[in-house]
C-alpha positions in Angstrom: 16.7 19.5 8.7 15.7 16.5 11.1 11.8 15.9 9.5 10.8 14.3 13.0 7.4 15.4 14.4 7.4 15.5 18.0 4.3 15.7 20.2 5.0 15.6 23.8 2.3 15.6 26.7 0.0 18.1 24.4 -3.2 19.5 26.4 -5.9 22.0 25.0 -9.3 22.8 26.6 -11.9 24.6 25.2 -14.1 25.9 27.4 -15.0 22.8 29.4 -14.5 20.9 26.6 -11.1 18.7 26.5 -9.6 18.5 22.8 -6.3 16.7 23.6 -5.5 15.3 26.7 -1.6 14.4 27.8 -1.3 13.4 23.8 2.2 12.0 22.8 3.1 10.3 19.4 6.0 11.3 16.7 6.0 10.8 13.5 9.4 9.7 11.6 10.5 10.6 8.4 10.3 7.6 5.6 7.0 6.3 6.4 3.2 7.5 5.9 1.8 8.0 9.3 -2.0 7.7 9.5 -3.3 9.7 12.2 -7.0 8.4 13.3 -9.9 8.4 15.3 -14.0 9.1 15.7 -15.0 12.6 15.0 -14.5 14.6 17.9 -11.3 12.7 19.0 -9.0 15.9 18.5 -6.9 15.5 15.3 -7.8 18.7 13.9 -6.7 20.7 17.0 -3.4 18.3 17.4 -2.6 19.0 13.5 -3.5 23.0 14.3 -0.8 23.0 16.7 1.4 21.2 15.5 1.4 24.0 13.1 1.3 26.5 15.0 -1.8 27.7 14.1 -3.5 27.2 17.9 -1.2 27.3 21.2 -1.4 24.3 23.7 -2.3 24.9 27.3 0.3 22.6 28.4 2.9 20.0 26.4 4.4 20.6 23.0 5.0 20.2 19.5 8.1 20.0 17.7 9.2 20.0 14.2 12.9 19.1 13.9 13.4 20.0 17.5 11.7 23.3 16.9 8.2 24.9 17.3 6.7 25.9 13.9 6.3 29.4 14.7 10.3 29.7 14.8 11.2 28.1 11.2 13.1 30.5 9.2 11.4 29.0 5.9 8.4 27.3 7.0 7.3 26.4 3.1 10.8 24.7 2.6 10.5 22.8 5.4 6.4 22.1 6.4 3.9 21.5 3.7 0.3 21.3 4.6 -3.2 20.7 3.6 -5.4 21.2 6.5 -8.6 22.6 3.8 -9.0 22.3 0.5 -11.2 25.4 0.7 -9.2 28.2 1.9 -8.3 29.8 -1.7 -9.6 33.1 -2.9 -12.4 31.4 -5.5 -12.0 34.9 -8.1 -7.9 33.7 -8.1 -6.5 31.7 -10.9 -4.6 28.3 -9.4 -1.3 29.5 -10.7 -1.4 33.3 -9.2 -2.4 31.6 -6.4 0.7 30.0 -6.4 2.6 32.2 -7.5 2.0 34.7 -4.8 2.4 31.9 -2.1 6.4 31.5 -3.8 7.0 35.3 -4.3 6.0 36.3 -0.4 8.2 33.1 1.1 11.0 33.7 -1.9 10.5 30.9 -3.6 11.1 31.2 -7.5 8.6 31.0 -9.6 9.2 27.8 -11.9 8.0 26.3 -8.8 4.4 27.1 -9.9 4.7 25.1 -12.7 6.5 22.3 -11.6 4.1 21.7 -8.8 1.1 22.2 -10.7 2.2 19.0 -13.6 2.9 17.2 -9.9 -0.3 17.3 -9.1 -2.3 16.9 -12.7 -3.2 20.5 -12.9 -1.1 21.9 -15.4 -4.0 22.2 -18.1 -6.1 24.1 -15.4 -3.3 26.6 -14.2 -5.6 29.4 -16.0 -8.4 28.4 -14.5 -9.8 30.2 -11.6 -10.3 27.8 -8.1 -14.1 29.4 -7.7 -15.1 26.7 -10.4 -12.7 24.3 -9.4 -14.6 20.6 -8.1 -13.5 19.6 -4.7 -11.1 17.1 -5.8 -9.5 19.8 -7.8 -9.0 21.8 -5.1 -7.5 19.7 -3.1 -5.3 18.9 -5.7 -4.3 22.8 -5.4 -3.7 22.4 -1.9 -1.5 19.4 -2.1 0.5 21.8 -5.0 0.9 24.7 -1.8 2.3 22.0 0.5 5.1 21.2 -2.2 6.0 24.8 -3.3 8.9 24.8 -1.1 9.6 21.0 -1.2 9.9 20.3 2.2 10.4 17.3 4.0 7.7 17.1 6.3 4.3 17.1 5.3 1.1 17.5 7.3 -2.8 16.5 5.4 -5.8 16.7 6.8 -8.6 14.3 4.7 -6.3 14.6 1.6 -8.7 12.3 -0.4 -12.0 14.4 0.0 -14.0 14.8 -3.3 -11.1 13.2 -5.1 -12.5 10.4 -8.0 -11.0 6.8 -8.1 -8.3 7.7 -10.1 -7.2 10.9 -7.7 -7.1 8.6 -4.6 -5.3 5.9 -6.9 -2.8 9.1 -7.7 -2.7 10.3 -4.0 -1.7 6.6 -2.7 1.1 6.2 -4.8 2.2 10.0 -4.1 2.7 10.0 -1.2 4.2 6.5 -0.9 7.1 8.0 -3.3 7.5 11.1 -1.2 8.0 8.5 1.9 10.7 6.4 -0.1 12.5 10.1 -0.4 12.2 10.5 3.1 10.0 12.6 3.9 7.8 12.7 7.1 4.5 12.2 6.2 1.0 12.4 8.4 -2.0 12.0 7.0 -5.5 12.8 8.8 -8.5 10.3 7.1 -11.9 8.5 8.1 -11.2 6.2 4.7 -9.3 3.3 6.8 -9.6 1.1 3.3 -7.1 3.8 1.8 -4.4 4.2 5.0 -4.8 -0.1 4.9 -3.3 0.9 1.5 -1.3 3.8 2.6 0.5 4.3 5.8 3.0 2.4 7.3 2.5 3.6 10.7 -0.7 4.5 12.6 -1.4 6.6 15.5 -4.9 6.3 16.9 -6.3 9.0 19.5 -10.3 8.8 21.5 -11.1 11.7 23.3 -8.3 13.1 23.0 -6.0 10.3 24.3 -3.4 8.2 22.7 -5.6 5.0 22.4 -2.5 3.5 19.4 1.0 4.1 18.0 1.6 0.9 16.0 2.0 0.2 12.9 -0.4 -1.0 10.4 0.7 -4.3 10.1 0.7 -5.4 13.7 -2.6 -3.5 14.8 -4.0 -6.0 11.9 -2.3 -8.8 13.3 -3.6 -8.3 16.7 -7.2 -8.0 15.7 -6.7 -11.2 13.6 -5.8 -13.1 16.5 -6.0 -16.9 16.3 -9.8 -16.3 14.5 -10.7 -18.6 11.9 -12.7 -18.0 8.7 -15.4 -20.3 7.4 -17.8 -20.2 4.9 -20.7 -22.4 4.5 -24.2 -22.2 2.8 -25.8 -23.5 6.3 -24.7 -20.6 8.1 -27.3 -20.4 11.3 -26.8 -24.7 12.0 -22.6 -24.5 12.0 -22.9 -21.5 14.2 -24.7 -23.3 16.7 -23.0 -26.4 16.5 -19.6 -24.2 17.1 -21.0 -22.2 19.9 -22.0 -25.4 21.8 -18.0 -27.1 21.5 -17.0 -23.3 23.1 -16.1 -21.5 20.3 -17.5 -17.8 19.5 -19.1 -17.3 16.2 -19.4 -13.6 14.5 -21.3 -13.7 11.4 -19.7 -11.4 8.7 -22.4 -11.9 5.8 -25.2 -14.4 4.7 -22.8 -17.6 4.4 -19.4 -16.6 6.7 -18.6 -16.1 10.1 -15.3 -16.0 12.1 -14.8 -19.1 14.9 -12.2 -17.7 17.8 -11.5 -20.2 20.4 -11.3 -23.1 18.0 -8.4 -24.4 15.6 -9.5 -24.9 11.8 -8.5 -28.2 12.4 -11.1 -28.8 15.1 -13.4 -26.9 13.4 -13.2 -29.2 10.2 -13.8 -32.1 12.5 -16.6 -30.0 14.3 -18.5 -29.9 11.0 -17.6 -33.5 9.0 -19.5 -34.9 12.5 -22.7 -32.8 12.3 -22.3 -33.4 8.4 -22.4 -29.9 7.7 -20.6 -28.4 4.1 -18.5 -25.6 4.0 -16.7 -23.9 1.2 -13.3 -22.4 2.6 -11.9 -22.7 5.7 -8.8 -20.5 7.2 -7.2 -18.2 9.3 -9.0 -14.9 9.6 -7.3 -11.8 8.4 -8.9 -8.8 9.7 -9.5 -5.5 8.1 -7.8 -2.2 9.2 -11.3 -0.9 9.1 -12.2 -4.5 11.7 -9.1 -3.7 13.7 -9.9 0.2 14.3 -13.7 -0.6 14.8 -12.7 -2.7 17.7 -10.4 -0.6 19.2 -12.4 2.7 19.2 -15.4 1.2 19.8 -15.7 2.9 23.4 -14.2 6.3 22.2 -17.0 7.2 19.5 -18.3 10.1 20.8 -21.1 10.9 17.9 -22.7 7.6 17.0 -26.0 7.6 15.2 -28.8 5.9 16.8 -29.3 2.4 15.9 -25.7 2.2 14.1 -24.4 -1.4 13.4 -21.4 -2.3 15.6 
């Protein structure tokens, strides 16, 4: 089947509360697409659609060209981890499994295969009620590949895993890109889809705010910004904000210099005989780069947050 994710002109209101507004984005198989924004912004309900599991008031999702709710097969061809709760605690992990293949006739060496995928083969015995989070969202990520399909939908796959589970999870689903697979991924951990996605789609208030990839979102909020470090931190900064330039201070001894070229800032500096230790382009952060461009789209922010 076509693994493309569609959404086209998507709407849903609650109440008088506005969840997606005229969303569109798709998602293309062979890539990790990171689907982000503040709490509040609407992923959950888009990714409930998507599936099938809410209906739009106006728009629509496509998977293949088709709705979800008409798939023959759904499991063979839409895996998905929306939460890592939703599993009958008194249930063993493999007859959880197990009845997930029989009712969508799936055979059943698909329990186990799944199960050694995901690292849980020595706890297939175990029953999920004593299962850590990070377990159990390894047990949900082992549902979404029963029926190995090729387009797979997560929503904060990394919760409550431990260094080496997100370590596992990067590479996972990096090597179920390279197969082909469609891939989108719901986190708030921007150091991990920095690590992760290929692809980002970024949504505030329910509006397309991004659809870029990860590279070039970075690139943009790097702009022409120079790093510099120097042990007299508060003097440079002066001294550079007098010649034009504006100076953001990033810890106790760097800041970034936009409006100036390193070369002018070198000269800047040897003048006022001030030191500095390195001096270069800037490279922002994903985590910089979707700061900056959500900044007006947070719709929960603590009082007395740093910017």
């Amino acid at each position: 089947m076509d693994s493309t994710i569609e959404v086209a002109g998507l709407r849903k209101r609650y109440g008088t509360t506005v969840a997606v507004d005229d969303l569109t984005f798709t998602v293309r198989p062979g890539q990790v697409t990171g689907f982000v924004g503040p709490n509040g912004a609407g992923k959950s309900t888009t990714m409930r659609i998507v599936l099938g599991l809410d209906a739009a008031d106006a728009g629509s999702a496509r998977i293949g060209g088709r709705p979800y709710r008409s798939l023959a097969a759904p499991l063979t061809e839409v895996g998905a981890l929306l939460d890592a709760e939703a599993v009958h605690p008194g249930r063993r992990a493999q007859d959880h499994l197990l009845w997930m293949a029989q009712s969508n006739g799936l055979p059943g060496r698909r329990v186990g295969e799944v199960l050694e995928q995901v690292g849980l083969a020595s706890a297939a015995r175990r029953r999920a009620g004593g299962f850590s989070l990070g377990m159990r969202q390894r047990l949900g990520i082992a549902a979404a590949m029963l029926g190995d399909p090729p387009v797979l939908i997560f929503d904060e796959p990394v919760n409550g895993l431990d260094p080496e589970g997100i370590r596992w999870i990067r590479g996972y689903l990096q090597s179920l890109a390279a197969e082909g697979r469609a891939i989108l991924v719901s986190s708030h951990l921007m150091s991990e889809l920095e690590e992760t996605a290929d692809h980002l789609v970024v949504i505030g208030r329910g509006r397309l705010m991004a659809d870029t990839s990860v590279a070039d979102l970075v690139a943009r909020a790097s702009g022409s910004r120079v790093l510099l470090r120097t042990p007299q931190r508060s003097e440079t900064m002066t001294v550079l904000a007098n010649a034009g330039a504006t100076v953001a201070s990033i810890d106790h001894n760097a800041v970034t210099v936009d409006g100036l070229s390193a070369e002018r800032v070198a000269a800047l500096l040897g003048a006022a005989q001030l030191p500095f230790s390195e001096l270069g382009v800037h490279r922002a952060t994903l985590e910089e780069a979707y700061m900056e461009l959500t900044r007006d789209a947070v719709e929960f922010g603590a009082q007395g947050a740093t910017p």
